[in-house]
C-alpha positions as CSV (number, residue, x, y, z in Angstrom):
1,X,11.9,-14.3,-43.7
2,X,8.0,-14.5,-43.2
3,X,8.9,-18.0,-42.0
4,X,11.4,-16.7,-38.8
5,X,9.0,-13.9,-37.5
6,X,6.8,-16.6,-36.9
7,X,9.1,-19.0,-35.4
8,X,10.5,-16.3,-33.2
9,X,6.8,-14.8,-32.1
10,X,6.3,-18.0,-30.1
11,X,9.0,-18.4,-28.3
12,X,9.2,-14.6,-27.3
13,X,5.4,-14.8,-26.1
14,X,6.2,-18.3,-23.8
15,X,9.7,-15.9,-22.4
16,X,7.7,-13.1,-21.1
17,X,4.9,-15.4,-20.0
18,X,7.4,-16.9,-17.7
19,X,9.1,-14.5,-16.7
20,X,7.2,-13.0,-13.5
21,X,4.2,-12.8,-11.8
22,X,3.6,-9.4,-11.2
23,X,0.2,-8.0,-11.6
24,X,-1.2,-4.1,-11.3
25,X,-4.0,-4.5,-10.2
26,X,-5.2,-0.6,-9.4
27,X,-3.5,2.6,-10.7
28,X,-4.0,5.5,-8.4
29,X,-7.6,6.8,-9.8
30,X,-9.0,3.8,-8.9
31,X,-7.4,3.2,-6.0
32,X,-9.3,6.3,-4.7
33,X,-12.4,5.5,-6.3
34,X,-12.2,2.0,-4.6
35,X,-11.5,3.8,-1.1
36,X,-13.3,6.9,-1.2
37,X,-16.2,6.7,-4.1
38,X,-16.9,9.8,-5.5
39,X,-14.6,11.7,-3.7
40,X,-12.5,14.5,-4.9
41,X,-9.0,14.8,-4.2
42,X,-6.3,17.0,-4.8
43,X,-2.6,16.3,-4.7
44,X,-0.4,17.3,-2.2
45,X,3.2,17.4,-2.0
46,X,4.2,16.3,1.7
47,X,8.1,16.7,2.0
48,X,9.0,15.4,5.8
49,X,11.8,16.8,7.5
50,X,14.6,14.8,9.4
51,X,12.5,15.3,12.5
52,X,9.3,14.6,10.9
53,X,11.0,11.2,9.8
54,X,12.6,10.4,13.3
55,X,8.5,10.9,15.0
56,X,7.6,8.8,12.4
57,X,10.1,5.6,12.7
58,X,9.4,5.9,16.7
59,X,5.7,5.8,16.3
60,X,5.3,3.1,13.9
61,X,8.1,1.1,15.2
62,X,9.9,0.7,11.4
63,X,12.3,2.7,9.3
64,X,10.7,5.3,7.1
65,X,12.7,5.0,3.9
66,X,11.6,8.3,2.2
67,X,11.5,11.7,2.6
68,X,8.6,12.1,0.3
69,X,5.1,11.4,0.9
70,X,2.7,10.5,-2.3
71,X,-0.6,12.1,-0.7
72,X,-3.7,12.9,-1.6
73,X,-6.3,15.7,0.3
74,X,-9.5,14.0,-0.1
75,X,-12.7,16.5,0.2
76,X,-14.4,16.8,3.0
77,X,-11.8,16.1,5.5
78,X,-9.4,12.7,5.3
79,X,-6.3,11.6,3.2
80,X,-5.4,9.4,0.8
81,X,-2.1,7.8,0.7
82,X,0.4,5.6,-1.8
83,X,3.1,3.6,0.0
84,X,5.0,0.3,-1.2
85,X,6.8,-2.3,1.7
86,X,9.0,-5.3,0.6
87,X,7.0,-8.7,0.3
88,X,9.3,-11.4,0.8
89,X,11.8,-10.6,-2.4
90,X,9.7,-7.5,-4.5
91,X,7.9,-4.2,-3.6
92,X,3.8,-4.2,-3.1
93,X,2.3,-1.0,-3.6
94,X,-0.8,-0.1,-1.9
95,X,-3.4,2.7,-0.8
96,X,-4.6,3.6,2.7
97,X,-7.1,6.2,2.8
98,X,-7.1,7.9,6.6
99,X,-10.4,9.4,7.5
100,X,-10.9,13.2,8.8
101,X,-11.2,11.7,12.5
102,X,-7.5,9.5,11.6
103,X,-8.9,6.2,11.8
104,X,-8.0,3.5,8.5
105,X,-11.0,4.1,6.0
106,X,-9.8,1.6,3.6
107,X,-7.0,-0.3,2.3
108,X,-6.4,-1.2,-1.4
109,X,-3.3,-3.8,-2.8
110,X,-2.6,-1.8,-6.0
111,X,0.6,-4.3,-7.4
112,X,1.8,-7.5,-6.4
113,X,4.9,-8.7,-7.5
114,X,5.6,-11.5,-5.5
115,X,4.9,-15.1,-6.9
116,X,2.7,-16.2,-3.9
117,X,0.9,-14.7,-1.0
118,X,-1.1,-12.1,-2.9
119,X,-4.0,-13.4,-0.6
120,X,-3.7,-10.0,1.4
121,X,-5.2,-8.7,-1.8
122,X,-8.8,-10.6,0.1
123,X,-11.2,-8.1,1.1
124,X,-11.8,-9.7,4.7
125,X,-8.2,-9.8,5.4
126,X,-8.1,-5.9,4.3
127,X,-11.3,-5.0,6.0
128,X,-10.0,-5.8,9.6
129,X,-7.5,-3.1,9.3
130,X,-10.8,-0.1,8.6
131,X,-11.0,2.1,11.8
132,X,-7.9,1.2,13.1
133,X,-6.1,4.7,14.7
134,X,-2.5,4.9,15.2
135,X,-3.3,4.0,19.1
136,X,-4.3,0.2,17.6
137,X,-1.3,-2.3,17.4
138,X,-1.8,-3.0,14.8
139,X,0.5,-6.2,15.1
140,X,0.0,-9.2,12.9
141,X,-1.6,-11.9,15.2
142,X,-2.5,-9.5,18.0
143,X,-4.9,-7.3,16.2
144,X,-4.9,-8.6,12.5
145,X,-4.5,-12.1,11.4
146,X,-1.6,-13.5,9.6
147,X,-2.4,-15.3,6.7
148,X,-0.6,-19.1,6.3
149,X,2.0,-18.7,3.4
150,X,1.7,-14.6,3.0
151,X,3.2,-14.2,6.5
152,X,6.3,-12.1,5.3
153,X,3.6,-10.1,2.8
154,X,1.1,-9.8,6.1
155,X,3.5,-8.8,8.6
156,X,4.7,-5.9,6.0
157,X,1.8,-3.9,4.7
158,X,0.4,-4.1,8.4
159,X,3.5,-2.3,9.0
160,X,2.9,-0.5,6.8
161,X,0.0,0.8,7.6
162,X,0.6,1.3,11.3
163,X,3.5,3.7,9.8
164,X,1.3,5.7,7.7
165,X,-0.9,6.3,10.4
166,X,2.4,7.7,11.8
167,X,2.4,9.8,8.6
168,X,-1.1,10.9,9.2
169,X,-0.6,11.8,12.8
170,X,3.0,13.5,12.2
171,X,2.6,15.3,9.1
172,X,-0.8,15.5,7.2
173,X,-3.9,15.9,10.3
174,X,-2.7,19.7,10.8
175,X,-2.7,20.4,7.4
């Protein structure tokens, strides 16, 4: 009996060792802590409204999917925001923390699913997006580069962000 537990343990380590790639790298403390040290935040419930939603998918160009907001008040003045945008086949989620004045503060890549093209996790590819406002373009190869075999991943969290700046600007700056 002793003699199958161990034959089994092996191959069920190799199966889930093959199995994906995914990798969280970040949950949401320290995704705040990495955008906005020593910052206090409080939660914040943002529900957007079918208008709210329409602003929002005119301003950043690109469908917003849900009509829930995961958001973050951050002391002093600025936000703090969790979003996710399809890679090429799997969801990456990341944080974008929006300054008091509505410019890009920072960005962090919390998971990555996909198999390749987690380079946009690469702090100089992520810095070019900090104060960015929704009036940037925030278009990959106009304003922020495209990285060669990420394109897919590139072009979708800058999309991203341009729509959470739509967030910021439609829902969270007059709360």
């Amino acid at each position: 009996m002793k003699a199958n537990v161990f034959l089994l343990t092996p191959a069920a380590l190799l199966g889930s060792a093959v199995a994906g790639h995914g990798v969280n790298y970040m949950n949401v403390a320290q995704a705040q802590q990495a955008i906005f040290p020593g910052k206090a935040m409080t939660a914040a419930e943002v529900k957007l409204t079918s208008e709210q939603r329409k602003e929002i998918e005119r301003q950043g160009g690109i469908r917003q999917r849900s009509d829930t907001v995961k958001a973050w008040r951050v002391a002093g003045g600025g936000w703090f925001i969790v979003d996710e945008v399809l890679g090429k086949h799997e969801f990456i989620t990341f944080a974008v923390g929006i300054s008091a004045d509505g410019s890009v503060h920072g960005i962090e890549i919390m998971e990555y699913l996909e198999t390749y093209g987690d380079e946009v996790r690469n702090a100089k590819w992520r810095a070019q997006f900090t104060g960015k406002t929704k009036s940037a373009p925030l278009q990959l190869d106009k304003d922020i580069r495209n990285i060669s075999g990420a394109t897919l991943s590139s072009r979708h969290i800058t999309d991203g962000v341009r729509r959470l700046l739509a967030i910021h600007d439609v829902a969270l700056k007059s709360r």
